[in-house]
C-alpha positions in Angstrom: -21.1 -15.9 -27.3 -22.5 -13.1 -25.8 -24.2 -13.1 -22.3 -25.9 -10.6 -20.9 -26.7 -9.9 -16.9 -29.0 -7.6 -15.4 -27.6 -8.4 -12.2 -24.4 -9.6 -12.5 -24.4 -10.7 -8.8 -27.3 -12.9 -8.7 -27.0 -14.2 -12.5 -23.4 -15.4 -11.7 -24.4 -16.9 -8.3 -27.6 -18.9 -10.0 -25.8 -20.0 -13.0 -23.6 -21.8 -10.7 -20.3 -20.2 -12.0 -19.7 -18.6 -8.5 -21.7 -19.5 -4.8 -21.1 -16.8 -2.3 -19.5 -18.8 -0.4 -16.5 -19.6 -2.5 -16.4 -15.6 -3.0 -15.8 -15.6 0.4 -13.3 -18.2 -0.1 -11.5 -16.4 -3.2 -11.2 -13.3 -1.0 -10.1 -14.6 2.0 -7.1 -15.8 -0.2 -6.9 -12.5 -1.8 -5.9 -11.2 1.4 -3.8 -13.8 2.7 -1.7 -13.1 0.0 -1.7 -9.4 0.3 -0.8 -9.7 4.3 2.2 -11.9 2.9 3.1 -8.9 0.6 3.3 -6.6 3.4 4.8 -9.1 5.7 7.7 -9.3 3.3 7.4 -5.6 2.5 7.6 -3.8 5.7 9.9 -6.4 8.4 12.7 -4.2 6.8 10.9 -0.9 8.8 11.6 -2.8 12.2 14.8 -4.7 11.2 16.6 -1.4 9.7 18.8 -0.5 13.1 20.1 -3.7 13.4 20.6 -3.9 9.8 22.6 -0.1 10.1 24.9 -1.5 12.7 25.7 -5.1 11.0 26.3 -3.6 7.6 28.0 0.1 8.6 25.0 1.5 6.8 23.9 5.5 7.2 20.0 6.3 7.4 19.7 7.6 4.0 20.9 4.1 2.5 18.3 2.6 4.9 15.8 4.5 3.1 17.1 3.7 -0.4 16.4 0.6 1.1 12.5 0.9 2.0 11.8 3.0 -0.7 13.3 4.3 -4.0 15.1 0.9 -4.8 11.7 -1.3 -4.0 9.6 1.2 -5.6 11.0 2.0 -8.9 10.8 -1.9 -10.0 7.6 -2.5 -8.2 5.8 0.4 -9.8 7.2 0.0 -13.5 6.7 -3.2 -13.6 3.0 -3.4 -12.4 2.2 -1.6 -15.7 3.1 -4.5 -17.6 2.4 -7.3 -15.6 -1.3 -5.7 -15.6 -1.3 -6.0 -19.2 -0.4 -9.6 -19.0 -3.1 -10.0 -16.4 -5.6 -8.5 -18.5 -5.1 -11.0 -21.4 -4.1 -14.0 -19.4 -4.7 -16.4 -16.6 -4.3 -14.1 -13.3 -4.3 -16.4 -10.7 -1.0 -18.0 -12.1 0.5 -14.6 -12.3 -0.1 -14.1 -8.8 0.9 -17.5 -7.6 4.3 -16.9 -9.9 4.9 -13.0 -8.6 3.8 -14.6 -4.8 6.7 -17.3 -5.5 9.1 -14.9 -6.7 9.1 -12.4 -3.6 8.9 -14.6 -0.8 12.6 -16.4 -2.5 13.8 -13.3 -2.7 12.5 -12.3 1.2 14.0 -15.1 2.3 17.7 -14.5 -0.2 17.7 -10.9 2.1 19.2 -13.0 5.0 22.1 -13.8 3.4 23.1 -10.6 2.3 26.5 -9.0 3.5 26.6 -6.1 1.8 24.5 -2.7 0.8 24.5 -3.7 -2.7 23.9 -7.5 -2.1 20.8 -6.4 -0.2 19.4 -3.6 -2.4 19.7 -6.6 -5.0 17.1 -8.1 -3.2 14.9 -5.9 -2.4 15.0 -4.7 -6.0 13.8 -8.3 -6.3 11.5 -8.1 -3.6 9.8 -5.5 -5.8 10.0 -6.9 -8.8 7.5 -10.1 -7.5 5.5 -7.8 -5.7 4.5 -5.9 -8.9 2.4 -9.0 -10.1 0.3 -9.0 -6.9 -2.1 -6.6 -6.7 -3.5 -5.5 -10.6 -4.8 -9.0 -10.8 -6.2 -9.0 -7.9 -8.1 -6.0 -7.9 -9.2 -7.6 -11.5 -10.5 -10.4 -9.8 -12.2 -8.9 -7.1 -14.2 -6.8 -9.7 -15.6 -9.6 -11.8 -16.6 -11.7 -7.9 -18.4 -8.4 -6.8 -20.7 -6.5 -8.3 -20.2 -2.6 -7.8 -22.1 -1.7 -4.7 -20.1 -4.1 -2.8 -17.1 -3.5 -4.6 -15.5 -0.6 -2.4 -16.4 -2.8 0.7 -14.8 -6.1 -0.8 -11.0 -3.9 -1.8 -11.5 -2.4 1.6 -11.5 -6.2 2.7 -8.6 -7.5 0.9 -6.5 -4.1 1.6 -6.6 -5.2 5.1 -4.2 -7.2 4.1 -1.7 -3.9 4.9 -2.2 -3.5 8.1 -2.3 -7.4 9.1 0.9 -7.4 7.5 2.2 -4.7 8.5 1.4 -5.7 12.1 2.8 -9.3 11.9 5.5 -7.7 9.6 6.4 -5.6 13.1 5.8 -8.2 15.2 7.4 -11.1 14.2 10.7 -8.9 12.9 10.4 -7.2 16.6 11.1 -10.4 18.3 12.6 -12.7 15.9 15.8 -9.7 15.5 15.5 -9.5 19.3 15.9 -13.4 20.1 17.6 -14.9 16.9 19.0 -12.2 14.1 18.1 -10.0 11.5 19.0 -12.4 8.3 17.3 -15.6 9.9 14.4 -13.1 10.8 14.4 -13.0 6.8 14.8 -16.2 6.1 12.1 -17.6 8.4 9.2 -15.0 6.6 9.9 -15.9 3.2 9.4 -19.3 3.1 5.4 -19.4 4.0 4.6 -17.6 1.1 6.2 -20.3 -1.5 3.7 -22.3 0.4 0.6 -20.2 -0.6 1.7 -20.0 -3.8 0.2 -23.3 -4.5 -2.4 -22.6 -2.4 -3.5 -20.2 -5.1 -2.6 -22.1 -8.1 -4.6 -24.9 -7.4 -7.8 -23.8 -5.8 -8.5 -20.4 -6.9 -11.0 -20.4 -10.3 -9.9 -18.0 -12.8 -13.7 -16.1 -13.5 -15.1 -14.8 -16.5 -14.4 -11.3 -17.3 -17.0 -8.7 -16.3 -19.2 -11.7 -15.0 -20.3 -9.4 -11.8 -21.1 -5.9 -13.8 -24.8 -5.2 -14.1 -26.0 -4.3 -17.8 -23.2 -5.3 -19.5 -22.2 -7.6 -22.2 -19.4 -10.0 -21.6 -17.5 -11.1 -24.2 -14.8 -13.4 -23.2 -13.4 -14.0 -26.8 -13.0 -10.0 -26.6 -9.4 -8.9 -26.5 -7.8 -6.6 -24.1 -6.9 -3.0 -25.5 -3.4 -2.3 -25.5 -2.0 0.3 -22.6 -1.3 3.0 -24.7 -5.6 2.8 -25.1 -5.7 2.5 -21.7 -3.8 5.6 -21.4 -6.1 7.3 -23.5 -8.9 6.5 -21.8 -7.3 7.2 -18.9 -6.3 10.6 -20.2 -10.1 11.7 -20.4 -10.8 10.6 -16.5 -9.5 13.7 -15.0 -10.9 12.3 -11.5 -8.6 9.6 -11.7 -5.5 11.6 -11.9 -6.3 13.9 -9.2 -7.1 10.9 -7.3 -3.6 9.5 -8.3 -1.9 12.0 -6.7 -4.2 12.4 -3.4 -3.4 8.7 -2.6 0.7 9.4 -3.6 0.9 12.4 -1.2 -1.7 10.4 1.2 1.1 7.6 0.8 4.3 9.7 0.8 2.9 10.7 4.3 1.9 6.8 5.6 5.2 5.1 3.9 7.5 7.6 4.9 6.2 7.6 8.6 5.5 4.1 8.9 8.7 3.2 7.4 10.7 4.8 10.2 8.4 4.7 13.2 9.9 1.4 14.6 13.4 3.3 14.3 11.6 6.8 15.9 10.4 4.4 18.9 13.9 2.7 19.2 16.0 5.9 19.5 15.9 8.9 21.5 13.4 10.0 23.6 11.4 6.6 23.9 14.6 4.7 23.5 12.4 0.9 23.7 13.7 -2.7 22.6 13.4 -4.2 19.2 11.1 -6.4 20.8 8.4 -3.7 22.3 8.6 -1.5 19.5 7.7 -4.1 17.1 4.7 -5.2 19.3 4.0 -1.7 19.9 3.9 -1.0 16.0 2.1 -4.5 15.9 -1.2 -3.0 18.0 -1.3 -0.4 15.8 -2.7 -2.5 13.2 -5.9 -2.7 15.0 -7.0 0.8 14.3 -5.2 0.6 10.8 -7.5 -2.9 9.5 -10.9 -0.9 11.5 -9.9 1.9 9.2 -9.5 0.3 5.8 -12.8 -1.6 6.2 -15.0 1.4 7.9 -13.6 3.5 5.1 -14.7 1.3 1.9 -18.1 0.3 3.9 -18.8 4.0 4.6 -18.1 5.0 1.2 -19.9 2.3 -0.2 -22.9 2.9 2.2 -23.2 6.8 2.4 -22.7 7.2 -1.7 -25.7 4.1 -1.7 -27.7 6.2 0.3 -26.9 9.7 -0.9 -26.9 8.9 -4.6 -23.3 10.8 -4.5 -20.5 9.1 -5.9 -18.4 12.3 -4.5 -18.8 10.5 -1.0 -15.5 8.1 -2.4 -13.3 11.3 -2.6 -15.0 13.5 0.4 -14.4 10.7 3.2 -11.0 10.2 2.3 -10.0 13.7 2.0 -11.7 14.3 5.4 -10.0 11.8 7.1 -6.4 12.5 5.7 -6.7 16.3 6.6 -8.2 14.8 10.3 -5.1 12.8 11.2 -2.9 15.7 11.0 -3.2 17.0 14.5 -3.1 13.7 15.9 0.8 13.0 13.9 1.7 16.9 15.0 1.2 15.4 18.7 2.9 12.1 18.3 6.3 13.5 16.9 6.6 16.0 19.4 5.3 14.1 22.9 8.2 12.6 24.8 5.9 10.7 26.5 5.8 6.7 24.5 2.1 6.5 25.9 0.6 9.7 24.7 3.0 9.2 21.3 1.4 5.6 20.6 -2.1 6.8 21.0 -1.8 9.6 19.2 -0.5 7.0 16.4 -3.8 4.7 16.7 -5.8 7.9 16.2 -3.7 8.6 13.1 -3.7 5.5 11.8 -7.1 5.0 11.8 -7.7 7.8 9.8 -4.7 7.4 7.3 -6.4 3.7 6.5 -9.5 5.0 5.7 -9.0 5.9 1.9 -7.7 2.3 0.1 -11.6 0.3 -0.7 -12.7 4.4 -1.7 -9.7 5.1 -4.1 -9.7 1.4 -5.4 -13.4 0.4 -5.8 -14.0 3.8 -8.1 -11.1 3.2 -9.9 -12.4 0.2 -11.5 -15.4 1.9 -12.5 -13.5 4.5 -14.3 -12.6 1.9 -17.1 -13.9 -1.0 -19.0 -13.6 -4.7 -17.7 -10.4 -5.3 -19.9 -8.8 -2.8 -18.4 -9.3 -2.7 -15.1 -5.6 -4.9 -14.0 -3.6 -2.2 -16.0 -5.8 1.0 -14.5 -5.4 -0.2 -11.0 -1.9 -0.6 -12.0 -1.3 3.1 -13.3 -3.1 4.4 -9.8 -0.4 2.0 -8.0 2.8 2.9 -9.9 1.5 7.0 -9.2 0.8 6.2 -5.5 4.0 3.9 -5.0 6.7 6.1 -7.4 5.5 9.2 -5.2 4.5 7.3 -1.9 6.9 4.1 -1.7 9.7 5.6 -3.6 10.2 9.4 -2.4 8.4 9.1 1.4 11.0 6.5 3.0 13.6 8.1 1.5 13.1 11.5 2.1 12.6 11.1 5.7 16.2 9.5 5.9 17.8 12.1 3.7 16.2 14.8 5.9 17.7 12.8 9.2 21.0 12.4 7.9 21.0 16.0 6.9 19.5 17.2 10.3 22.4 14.8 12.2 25.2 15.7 9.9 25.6 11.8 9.2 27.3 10.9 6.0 28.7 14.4 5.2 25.9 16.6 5.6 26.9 18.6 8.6 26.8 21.9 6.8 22.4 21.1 6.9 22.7 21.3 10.8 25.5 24.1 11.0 22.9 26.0 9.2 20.2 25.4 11.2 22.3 26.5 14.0 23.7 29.6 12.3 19.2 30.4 11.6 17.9 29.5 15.1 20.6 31.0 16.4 20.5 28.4 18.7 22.1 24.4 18.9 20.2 22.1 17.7 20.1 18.7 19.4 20.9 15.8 16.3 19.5 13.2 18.5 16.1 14.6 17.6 16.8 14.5 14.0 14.4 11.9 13.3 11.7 13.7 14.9 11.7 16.4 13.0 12.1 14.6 9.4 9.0 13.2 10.6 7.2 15.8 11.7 8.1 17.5 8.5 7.0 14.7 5.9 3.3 15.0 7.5 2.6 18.3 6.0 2.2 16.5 3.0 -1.3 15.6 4.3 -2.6 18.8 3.4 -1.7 18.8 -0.4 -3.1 14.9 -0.5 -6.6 16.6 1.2 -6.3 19.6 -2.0 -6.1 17.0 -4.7 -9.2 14.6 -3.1 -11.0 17.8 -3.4 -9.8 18.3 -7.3 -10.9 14.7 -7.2 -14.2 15.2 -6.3 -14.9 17.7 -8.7 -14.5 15.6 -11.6 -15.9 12.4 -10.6 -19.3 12.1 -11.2 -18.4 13.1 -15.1 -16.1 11.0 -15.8 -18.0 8.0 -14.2 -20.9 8.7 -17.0 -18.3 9.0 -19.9 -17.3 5.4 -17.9 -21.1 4.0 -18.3 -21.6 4.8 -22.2 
């Protein structure tokens, strides 16, 4: 039967099918979860060098490693496991994928080989696919849309908590015990949670937070290919697809190999302090992710200008670049760090934007498989080319792994030698020009938006 909401919020709230205090609940399990993913996700970043000395391994299969081999699986396979998580039960999919990833995290300590290991982090990915297209669902039909951006931007602080324990706890637990029972020790919590979110997590009715709108639950999900189509009509979203995949080629593929840029030459610091160092950085990264989605949220309320979701990001990615520029090239580990925090703040401020007004772009049925699409986009690009190109432009730059003729030609164009200890530093510096084509696309973005979200509304 039909129901129909004028305010989806307050409806759902009075009807007793939600309080807002168990919304609260549901999202502060949302982003439990999510800091688990990135736990599991990023420890590699700050357990690579020891991982390159115990298994012979050369920078450029360290970032097959962090990116290509993760993201390939993770990204293809979200499209799917959306669709599944449009027509089923999502909170078993993401207690399932949860399951699957933290075994495999944990498998990663026993491998003793490149291969072995790039098996599991294949696998890694593979779980990690199921987490966030349900979840973004499920967010969406607990908050209405004024609070939407504000609520993603909530549970995307799951990134840098993770990150930041991630750093932490791989920091110290390489420096004291090892790398593999670093691995071991991280995957087994989340196995844990996973029945933490089977058991008490409420699967909701679809749409039962969208003002004006007539919920069917009986109704069935379209297939992707419709999603697609529709899809293929919101020219905002695909320029926004490609501002956060740039915007994430730049963040992945600098925060993949900052613990490694903090551990060699110039700053030359333990395990230990890098990972804390790395650690503190989460500060400005979660102040970031929420200020972005609650500024969004708040100026666009204000305003009336739905643009505001695509300005403030774009602002804030072109911002950040001077700050980087600084960080890479200071010798000084003070000065790099907080030019980092300045950085990072910025380069958090786009997830609640680029989320929350994706899931007004569609329909309630398919809101798993478009947040899905944005990911595989931003992670193919971001997750898959940023780690990797880094360590292919290191390698190259250092003449590790057969690419001296790179650095004899840099010699034979300066004119000058050219020191391969600082290899890292320049792949880095380089990658970060990528900022600027992000900022040109959140712009395209822009443009488009306040169309498409009326062809959304009919």
């Amino acid at each position: 039967m039909a129901v129909e909401s004028t305010n989806g919020s307050q409806n759902a709230e009075e009807s007793g099918e939600v309080t807002k205090s168990y919304r609260r609940y549901v999202l502060f399990v949302l982003v439990t979860v999510y800091t688990i993913n990135f736990v599991d996700r990023q420890i590699l970043a700050i357990l690579q060098d020891s991982i390159k000395a115990d298994l012979n391994l050369t920078d450029t299969q360290l970032g097959l490693l962090g990116g290509v081999a993760f993201a390939i699986f993770y990204s293809t396979l979200g499209i799917p496991l959306a669709a599944w998580a449009d027509r089923w039960i999502r909170k078993t999919i993401l207690a399932l994928s949860l399951a699957v990833w933290s075994g495999m995290t944990a498998l990663c300590g026993l491998a003793a080989s490149f291969g072995w290991l790039l098996a599991l982090r294949i696998g890694v990915g593979v779980g990690e696919a199921g987490a966030s297209p349900p979840s973004h669902s499920l967010i969406s039909d607990y908050f209405p849309p004024h609070k939407r951006a504000t609520a993603l931007s909530i549970y995307a602080l799951g990134i840098p908590i993770g990150s930041a324990l991630g750093f932490m706890i791989g920091g110290w637990g390489d420096q004291l015990l090892d790398w593999r029972t670093t691995f071991m020790l991280v995957g087994i919590p989340g196995i844990l949670v996973a029945f933490v979110v089977q058991f008490t997590l409420k699967e909701p009715r679809r749409g039962m937070s969208d003002p004006n709108h007539v919920h069917r639950e009986a109704d069935k999900a379209p297939p992707i290919k419709v999603v697609f189509a529709t899809l293929k009509t919101r020219t905002a979203f695909w320029w926004l697809a490609f501002a956060t995949a740039f915007h994430s080629l730049v963040g992945y593929g600098l925060g993949g190999w900052n613990g490694s840029f903090l551990r060699r030459f110039p700053h030359d610091l333990d395990t230990g302090v890098a990972g804390t160092w790395l650690a503190v950085l989460g500060i400005p990264a979660a102040l970031g992710t929420f200020f972005g989605g609650w500024a969004a949220d708040k100026i666009a309320e204000k305003t009336g200008e739905d643009r505001w979701y695509m300005w403030l990001p774009g602002l804030a990615t072109i911002a950040m670049l001077p700050f980087q520029m600084i960080a890479y090239r200071s010798d000084s580990t003070y000065l790099t760090l907080a030019m980092m925090a300045f950085a990072t703040f910025l380069a958090s401020m786009y997830l609640g934007p680029a989320f929350g007004i994706t899931q007004r772009l569609v329909s309630v049925r398919m809101r798993a498989v478009a947040a899905a699409i944005l990911l595989f986009v931003l992670n193919i690009i971001g997750m898959g080319i940023g780690p990797w190109l880094v360590g292919v432009l290191s390698s190259s730059l250092s003449g590790e792994g057969g690419f001296s003729f790179i650095t004899d030609m840099v010699i034979t164009t300066s004119g000058s030698a050219f020191d391969t200890s600082e290899s890292l530093r320049w792949s880095l510096f380089s990658v970060a020009m990528f900022n600027i084509v992000a900022t040109t696309c959140y712009i395209f973005a822009a443009k488009y938006v306040r169309r498409d979200l009326e062809a959304a509304r009919v």
